[in-house]
C-alpha positions in Angstrom: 51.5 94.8 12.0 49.5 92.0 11.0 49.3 90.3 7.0 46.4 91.3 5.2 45.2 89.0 2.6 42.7 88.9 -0.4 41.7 85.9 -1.6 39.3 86.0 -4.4 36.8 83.5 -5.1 36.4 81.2 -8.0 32.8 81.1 -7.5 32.5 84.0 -9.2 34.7 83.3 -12.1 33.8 82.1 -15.8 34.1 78.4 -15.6 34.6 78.3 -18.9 37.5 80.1 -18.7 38.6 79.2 -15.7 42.6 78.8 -16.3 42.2 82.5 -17.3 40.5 84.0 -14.8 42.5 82.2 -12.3 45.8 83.9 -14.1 44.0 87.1 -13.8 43.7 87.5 -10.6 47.0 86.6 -9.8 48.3 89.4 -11.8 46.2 91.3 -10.3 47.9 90.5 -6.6 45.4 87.9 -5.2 47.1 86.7 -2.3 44.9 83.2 -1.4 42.4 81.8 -4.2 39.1 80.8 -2.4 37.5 77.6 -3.7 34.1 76.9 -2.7 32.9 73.5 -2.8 29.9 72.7 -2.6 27.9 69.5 -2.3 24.0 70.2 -3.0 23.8 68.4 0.3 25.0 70.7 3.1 24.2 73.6 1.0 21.7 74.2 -1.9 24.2 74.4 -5.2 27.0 72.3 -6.7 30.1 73.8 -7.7 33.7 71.8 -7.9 35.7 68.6 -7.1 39.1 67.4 -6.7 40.1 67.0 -10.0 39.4 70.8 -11.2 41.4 71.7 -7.8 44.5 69.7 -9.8 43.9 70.7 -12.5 44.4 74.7 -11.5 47.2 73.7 -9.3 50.1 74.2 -11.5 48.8 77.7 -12.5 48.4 78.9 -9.1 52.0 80.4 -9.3 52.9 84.1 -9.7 55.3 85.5 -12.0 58.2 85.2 -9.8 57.1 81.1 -9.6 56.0 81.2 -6.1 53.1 79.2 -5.3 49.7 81.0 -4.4 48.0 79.2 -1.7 44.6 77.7 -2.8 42.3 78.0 0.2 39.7 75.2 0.2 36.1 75.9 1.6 34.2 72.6 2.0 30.5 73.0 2.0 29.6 69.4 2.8 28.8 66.4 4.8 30.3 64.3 5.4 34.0 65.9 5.1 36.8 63.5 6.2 37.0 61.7 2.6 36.5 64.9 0.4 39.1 66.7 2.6 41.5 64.2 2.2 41.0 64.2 -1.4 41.5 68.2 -2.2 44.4 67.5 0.5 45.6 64.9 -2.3 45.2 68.1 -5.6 47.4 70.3 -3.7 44.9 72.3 -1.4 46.7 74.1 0.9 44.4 75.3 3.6 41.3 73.3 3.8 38.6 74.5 5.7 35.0 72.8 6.7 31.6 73.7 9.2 31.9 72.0 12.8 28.6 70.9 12.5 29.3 68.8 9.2 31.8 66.9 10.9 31.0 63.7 13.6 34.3 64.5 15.1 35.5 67.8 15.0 38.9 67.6 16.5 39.8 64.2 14.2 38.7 66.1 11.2 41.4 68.6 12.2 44.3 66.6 12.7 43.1 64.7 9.5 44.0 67.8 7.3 46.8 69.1 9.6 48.3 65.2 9.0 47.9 65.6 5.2 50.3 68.6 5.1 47.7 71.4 4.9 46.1 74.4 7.3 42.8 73.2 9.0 40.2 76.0 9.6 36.9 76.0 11.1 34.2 78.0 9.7 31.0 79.4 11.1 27.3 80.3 9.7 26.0 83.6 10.5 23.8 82.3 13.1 26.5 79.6 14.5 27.5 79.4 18.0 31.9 79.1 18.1 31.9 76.6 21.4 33.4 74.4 19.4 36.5 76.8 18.8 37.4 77.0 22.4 38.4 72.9 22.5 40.2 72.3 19.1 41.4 76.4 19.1 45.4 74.6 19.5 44.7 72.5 16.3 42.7 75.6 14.0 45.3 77.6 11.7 42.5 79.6 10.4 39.1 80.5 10.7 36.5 81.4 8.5 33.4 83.5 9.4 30.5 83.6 6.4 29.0 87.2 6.2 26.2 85.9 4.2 24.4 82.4 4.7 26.1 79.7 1.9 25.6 78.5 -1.2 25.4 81.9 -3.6 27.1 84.2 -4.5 25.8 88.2 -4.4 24.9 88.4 -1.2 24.5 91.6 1.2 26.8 91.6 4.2 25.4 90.4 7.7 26.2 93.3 10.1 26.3 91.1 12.9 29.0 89.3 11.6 31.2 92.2 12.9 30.4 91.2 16.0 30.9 87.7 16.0 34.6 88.6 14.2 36.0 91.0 17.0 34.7 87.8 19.6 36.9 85.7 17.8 39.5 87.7 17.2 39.9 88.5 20.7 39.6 84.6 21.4 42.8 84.4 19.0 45.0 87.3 21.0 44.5 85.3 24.2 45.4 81.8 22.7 48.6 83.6 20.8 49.4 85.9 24.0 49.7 82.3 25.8 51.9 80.8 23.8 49.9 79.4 20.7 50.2 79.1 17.3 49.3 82.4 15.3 45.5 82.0 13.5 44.3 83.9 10.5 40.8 85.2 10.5 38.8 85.4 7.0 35.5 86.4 6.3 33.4 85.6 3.2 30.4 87.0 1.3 29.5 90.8 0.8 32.8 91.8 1.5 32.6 95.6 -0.5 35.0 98.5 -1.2 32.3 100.8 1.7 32.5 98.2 3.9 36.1 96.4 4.2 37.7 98.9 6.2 34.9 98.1 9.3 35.4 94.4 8.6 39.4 94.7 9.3 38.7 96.9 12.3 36.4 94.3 13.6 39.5 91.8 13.5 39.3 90.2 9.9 43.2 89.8 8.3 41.9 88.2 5.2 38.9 89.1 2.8 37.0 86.9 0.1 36.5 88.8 -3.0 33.4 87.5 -4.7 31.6 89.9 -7.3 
């Protein structure tokens, strides 16, 4: 049986409680916290750095003391030197769109050298040739339900589609001998609706509002 995960999203916390709410939903039995950055660049809003990835570091633990991963989202261009950096406060799976990197498969190893997962992630409308050439590099891979840069948004219905092609790109690499890869989806991801997004593939959900 494979791990489900929910990772909420501190895009739709308080920032100006943000300690709190991140304690909060660790009680609650968030598996992942998502952190979306974004750059106002290669999206249209402006959300956190480095230094408030740090800063929440040492409270990402549950009761027990174990470590909740903190699953970085890079929203910008270029990515190398801010992926290096959240690599640098403690990220633990860092994540980043094909198409804002010159060199895809460098940016990979980049993160993967730095002691962290490396996922790809994919627009609504994306094409995922790039995931056939780097898919022995990829730990995880991140499909957006809604385009990105807000929060709120409905759920794409052709993302289900584009999740069960990917997933089934995943059983073949893992039924030949490669590395397991999670699949998460992000934005609309609802009570009425997660169920069909698991089915289609997903192991790991975003919770924004």
């Amino acid at each position: 049986m494979p791990t489900y995960r929910i990772a909420p999203s501190l895009l739709s916390a308080d920032f100006a409680r943000l300690g709190e709410e991140l304690k909060a939903v660790i009680q609650a039995g968030a598996d992942w916290i998502h952190f979306d950055v974004m750059d106002n660049q290669y999206v249209p809003n402006l959300t956190f750095g480095p230094m408030v990835c740090q800063a929440l570091r040492k409270h990402a633990v549950r009761a027990d003391g174990s470590p909740v991963p903190i699953d970085v989202h890079l929203m910008v261009q270029p990515v190398d030197t801010l992926a290096q950096a959240f690599a640098d406060a403690g990220a633990d799976l860092i994540s980043f769109h094909p198409d804002a990197s010159i060199h895809v498969d460098r940016t990979l190893q980049l993160i993967r050298a730095a002691g962290c997962k490396a996922g790809l992630v994919y627009n609504p409308a994306a094409p995922i040739d790039a995931l056939e050439w780097v898919i022995d590099k990829v730990d995880h891979v991140l499909v957006m339900s809604v385009n990105p840069g807000f929060g709120g948004q409905k759920f794409i219905p052709s993302t289900l589609a584009k999740l069960r092609t990917i997933r089934a790109a995943i059983n073949a690499h893992v039924a030949a001998g490669g590395q397991s890869i999670s699949l998460e989806v992000d934005g609309g991801v609802k009570v009425d609706n997660i169920a069909d997004i698991v089915r289609a593939g997903a192991d790991t959900c975003v919770a924004g509002s």
